[in-house]
Structure formats: structure tokens, C-alpha cells
N, C-alpha and C positions, 0 to 999 in steps of 0.2 A: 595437238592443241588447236583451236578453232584459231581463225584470223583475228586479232581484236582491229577493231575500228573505232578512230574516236572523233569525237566534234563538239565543239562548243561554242555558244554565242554569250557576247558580253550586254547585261543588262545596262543599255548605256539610252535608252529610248523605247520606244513604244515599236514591238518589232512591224517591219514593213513589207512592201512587197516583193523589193530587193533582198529582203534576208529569206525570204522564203522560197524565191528562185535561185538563189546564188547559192544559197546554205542548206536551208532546213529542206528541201524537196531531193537536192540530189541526197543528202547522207543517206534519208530516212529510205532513198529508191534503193544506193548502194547497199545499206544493212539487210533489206528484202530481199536481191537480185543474191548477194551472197548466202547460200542457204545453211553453211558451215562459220559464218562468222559468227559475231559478239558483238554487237553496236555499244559502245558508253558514249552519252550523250548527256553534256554537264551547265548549266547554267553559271558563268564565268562570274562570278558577283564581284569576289577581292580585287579583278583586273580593272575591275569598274570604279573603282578609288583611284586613277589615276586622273579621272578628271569630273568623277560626279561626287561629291561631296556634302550634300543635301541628302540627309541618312531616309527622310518619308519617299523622296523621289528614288533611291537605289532599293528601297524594302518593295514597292506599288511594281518597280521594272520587272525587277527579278520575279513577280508572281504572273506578271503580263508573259513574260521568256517563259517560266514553265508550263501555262495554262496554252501558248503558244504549240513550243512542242507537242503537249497530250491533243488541242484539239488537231495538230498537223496529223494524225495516225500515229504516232510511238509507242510502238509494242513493250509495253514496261514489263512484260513476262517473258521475252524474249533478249530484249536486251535492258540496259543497265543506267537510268536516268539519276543524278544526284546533285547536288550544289559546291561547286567546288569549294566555299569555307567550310564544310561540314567533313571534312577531307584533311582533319591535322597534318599526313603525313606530305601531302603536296609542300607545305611550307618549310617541313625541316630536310626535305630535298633540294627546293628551292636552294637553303644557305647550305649545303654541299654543294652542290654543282656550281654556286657562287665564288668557290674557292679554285674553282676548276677550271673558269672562265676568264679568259684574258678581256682587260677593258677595253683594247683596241678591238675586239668584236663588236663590242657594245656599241664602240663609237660608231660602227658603219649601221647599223639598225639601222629601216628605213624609217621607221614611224620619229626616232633622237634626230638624224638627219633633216627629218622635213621640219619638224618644232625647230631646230636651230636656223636653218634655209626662210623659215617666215621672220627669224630675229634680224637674219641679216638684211632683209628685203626690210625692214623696217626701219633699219638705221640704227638699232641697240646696240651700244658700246657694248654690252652682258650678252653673246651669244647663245648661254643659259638660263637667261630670263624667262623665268614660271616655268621652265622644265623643273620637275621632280623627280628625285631618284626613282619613283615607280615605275613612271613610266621609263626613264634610263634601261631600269631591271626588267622589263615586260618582258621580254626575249627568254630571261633563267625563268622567268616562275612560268612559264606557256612551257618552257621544255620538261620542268617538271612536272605539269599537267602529263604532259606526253609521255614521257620517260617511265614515270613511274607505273603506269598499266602497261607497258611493253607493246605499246601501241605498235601494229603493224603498217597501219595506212589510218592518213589525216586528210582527208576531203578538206581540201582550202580553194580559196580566191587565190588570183593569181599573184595577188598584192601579198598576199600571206604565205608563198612558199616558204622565203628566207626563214622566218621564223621556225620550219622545220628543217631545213640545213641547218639554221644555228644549233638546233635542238642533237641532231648528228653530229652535230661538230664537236661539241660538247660530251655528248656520250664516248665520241671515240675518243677524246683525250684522257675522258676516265678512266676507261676499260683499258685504253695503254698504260694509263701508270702504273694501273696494278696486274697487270699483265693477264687480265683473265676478262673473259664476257661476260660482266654483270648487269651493264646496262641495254637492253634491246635496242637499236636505229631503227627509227621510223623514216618510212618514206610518204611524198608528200602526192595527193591525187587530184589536179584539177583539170574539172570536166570541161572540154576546151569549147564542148558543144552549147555553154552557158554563156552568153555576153555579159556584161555588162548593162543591167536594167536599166533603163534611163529614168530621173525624175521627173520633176512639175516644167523643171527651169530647161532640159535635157541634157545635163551636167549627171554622170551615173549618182544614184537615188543614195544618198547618203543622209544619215541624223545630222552631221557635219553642215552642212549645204543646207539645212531646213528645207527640202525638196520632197520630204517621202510622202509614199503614199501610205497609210497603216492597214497593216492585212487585215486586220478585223473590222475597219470601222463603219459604222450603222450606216443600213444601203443609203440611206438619201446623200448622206456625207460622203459618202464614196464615189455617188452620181456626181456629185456636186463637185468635187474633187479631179475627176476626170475630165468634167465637159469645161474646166477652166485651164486643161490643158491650153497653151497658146499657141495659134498657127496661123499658117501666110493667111494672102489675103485672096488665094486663088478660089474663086465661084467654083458653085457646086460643078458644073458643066465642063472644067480645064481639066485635064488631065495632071496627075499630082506624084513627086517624087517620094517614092518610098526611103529613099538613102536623106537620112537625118530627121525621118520623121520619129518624132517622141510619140506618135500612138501608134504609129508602125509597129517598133521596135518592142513597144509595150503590149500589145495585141500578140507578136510571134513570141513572146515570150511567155506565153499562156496557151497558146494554138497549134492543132495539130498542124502538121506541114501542109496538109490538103486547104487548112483552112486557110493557112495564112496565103497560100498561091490565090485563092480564090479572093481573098481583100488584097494582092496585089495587081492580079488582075483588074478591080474595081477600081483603085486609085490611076490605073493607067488610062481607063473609060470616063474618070471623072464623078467619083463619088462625092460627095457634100461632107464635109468634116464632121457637121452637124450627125450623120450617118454614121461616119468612121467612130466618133466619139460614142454611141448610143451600140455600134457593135461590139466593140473594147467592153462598155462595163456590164454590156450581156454576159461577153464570154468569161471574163473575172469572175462577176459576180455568183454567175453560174459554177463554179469552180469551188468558192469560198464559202457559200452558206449555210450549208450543213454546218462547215467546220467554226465556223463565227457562233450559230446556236451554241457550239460544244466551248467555245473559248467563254464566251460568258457566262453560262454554266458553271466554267469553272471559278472563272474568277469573284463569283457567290458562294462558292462554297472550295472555299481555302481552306477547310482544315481536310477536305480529301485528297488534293495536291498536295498538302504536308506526310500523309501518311504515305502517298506513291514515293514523294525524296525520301522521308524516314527509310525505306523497302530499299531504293535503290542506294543508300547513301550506306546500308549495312554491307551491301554487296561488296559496293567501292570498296571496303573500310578493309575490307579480310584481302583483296587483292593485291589493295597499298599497303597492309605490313606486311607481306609478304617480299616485297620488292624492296621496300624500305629497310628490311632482316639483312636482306642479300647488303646492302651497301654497307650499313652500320658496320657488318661484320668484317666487312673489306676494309676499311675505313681507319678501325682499331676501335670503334665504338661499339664496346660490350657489358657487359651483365647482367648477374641472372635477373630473371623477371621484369628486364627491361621493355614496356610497354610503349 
């Protein structure tokens, strides 16, 4: 059986340039470099109702994420693209492995943690103020994203491992009660050679932070975007520290290692910001334009991105009741022609 590999990003923003180095560039290397895997690679929409609630803004995201992926390179005949609502059997996994999971897991999440950590920083008698059980639950329904394609490896952020321990932690208390292997353990892969993108503000580039840069947006916007980065006040002629520079860090994260030596050699000569900034969205921009023509593209003609998730989402569909078979039956949930 080939390795599966999987990943997904949650339609919660217009994606950036931190999802594209952080996320979307390693999977899409990893799925390549592995010539025996099976990439699934799933647009998170349901996980996206934990805080966007505005049904025109979750329907415009989620076509921006797939139009994303297809212009990033995703070989959708090679591997396996779909929408995780389109995906029944994700949810009625979900509330099994809900039964399996003790709350006090729940309560250590870090994403429960920091929502309750801002309550208390606030002075809220209600620790659980505007936390919703969604987001509580995010932890079971991502394991069952996982669990149920017998994912092998999960390209995460480093802020994102737990969520594939929990998803372990969890399979192994299943597979113990019924004393048999039914659900696969994933393990979790992060590329430790990936920093942390920095934004506008150089707080790492998060929707959260209103800091990002957006991977596709129209070159002037994107020039304009860039050169409003903010920096000291050191003249072109002073020599300049690379360590906390936001175009720095933003440059090496686009550039070959040769290049970047050679823009740190320059800042140590005393290059002009004005320069650093005008090299930065050369070398982005040079990176990104082909694939922007292909992102807009698509996103005029959405009903060919609907026929690519139709393709991959039938794929999904025969994998996940296949897995879904295996549990039901463990379970004691049986009958004929049970669909």
C-alpha cells in the first residue's frame, strides 16, 4: 500500500504567503519527493464554522483555498483533492471517536487553552465566554479527518503537532477497547527547515493579526504591500542587522541559500531598504505570477474547480467507507445495506 499523506487548510481568509510556505509548498514538495505516496489534500470548510459564520465569506474562501491549491501545482491525477463537507463519513466518525475521548484531553487543547487564557487576561468571571463547543471539539473532528484515510504522515506547523498526538491518542484507545488494529496512527512531519514567515507588523503572518500578505494579490498591491513593510531609520550607507529584519526573513523565505548569503552580505555593506524592499518583491513576485494568472483563472471559472472536487471528492468517498465499514462493524453497528 502506497504511504498516504494528508493536509488541509481551513478556509478562514484569503490564503497568504505564510500558508504557502508553511503549508501549501512543503506538502505539495513532500507528495512529489515521495514517488510511492498518495497525497489527500482537503479544503477544511466545516472546521471553518468555528469562527466564520458569515455563509457569502466561508462559500468566496473556500473557492480562493481550492483555486489556491490547483494554481500552487496539485496534481489532482495523481493525488486526491476534495472538500471535507462533501465527506459524510468524516462526521459520523467524528461522534464515535467523541465517545472514545476523554474531556480532560479536550481541556488541554491548545487552541480551548489560549480562548480561555484571553478570558482570563480579560478579567471574565465566564472563563468560557464565546468559546463554542466547535471549537472545544476541533481536536475529534481533525482526528477524524485523519484517522479515517489511514493517514500515514500529516505535514503540520509546529503549533499543530498536538492535534496529531491527540488524533493517536485517540485511535490507540479505540483499537484497545476492541482489542484489534482498526484504526491506523498517524504520525506528525514538521519541516523544522521552515521558520515561521513574518508579517507586515513582524508578529508571524497570521489572518488573526491582520498582518498577511495575500499570495495572489495584483502586482501593484503586492508592491505596495511590501515596500510599506516598516523599518529603522538606518541610511542607505550603515550597515544593517539581518537578525529581526521582517524583509530579511521574508526574502530567505523565498530564496535560494546563495541568494540569500548574497542579500546578507549586502545588508552588512549597507544596502538602502528602499533596495532590500524592491529585491524582496522581485524575487516573490518572480515566483508567484505564472501561478496568480492560474489562480484567477480559476476563480472565473468555478464550475471547473467544482468538477476537479466532484473527481476527487468520489475518490475520498469509497476510501472513507471503507474505513468507516471497518469501525461500524467493530462497534456493533450493523446492517444489511447499510450505506
Amino acid at each position: 500500500m502506497p504511504e498516504i499523506i494528508l493536509t488541509g487548510i481551513k478556509p478562514t481568509g484569503t490564503p497568504h504567503l505564510g500558508n504557502y510556505v508553511a503549508a501549501i509548498a512543503p506538502a505539495l514538495r513532500l507528495a512529489e519527493e515521495s514517488n510511492a505516496a498518495l497525497g489527500l489534500f482537503f479544503i477544511a470548510d466545516y472546521h471553518a464554522l468555528t469562527s466564520e459564520h458569515d455563509a457569502t465569506r466561508l462559500d468566496a474562501q473556500s473557492k480562493e483555498v481550492a483555486a489556491t491549491w490547483l494554481a500552487a501545482g496539485l496534481d489532482t491525477e495523481q493525488n486526491i483533492f476534495y472538500r471535507q463537507s462533501r465527506i459524510p463519513e468524516t462526521f459520523e466518525l467524528h461522534w464515535i471517536l467523541s465517545c472514545f475521548t476523554p474531556k480532560g484531553l479536550m481541556n488541554r487543547a491548545h487552541a480551548y487553552k489560549a480562548a480561555v487564557a484571553q478570558n482570563v487576561e480579560k478579567g471574565l468571571s465566564e472563563q468560557d465566554k464565546g468559546i463554542n463547543v466547535g471549537l472545544f471539539n476541533y481536536p475529534i473532528l481533525m482526528s477524524a479527518d485523519i484517522l479515517l484515510f489511514d493517514a500515514d504522515t500529516v505535514p503540520v506547523g509546529q503549533d499543530q503537532v498536538q492535534h496529531v498526538e491527540i488524533a493517536r491518542e485517540i485511535a490507540g484507545k479505540f483499537n484497545h477497547n476492541y482489542r484489534k488494529q482498526i484504526l491506523h496512527l498517524p504520525k506528525a512531519q514538521v519541516l523544522k527547515s521552515v521558520a515561521a514567515i513574518p508579517g507586515l507588523d513582524g508578529r508571524k503572518m497570521s489572518k488573526s493579526y491582520k498582518n498577511t500578505i495575500p499570495l495572489f494579490a495584483p502586482k501593484e498591491k503586492f508592491r505596495k504591500l511590501i515596500f510599506g513593510i516598516v523599518t529603522d531609520s538606518k541610511t542607505p550607507t550603515e550597515p544593517k542587522e539581518t537578525e529581526g529584519s521582517v524583509l530579511f526573513a521574508l526574502y530567505q523565505s523565498f530564496a535560494q541559500p546563495e541568494s540569500t548569503e548574497r542579500l546578507r552580505t549586502a545588508y552588512a555593506e549597507g544596502i538602502s531598504w528602499a533596495d532590500v524592499k524592491q529585491a524582496t518583491f522581485e524575487l516573490i513576485d518572480s515566483l508567484v505570477s505564472e501561478k496568480r494568472e492560474r489562480y484567477n483563472y480559476l476563480l472565473s471559472h468555478t464550475d471547473e474547480v467544482e468538477q476537479i472536487l466532484l473527481t476527487g471528492e468520489a475518490k475520498a468517498r469509497v476510501r472513507a467507507k471503507a474505513t468507516l465499514a471497518r469501525v461500524r462493524e467493530v462497534v456493533g453497528i450493523r446492517g444489511a445495506g447499510f450505506e
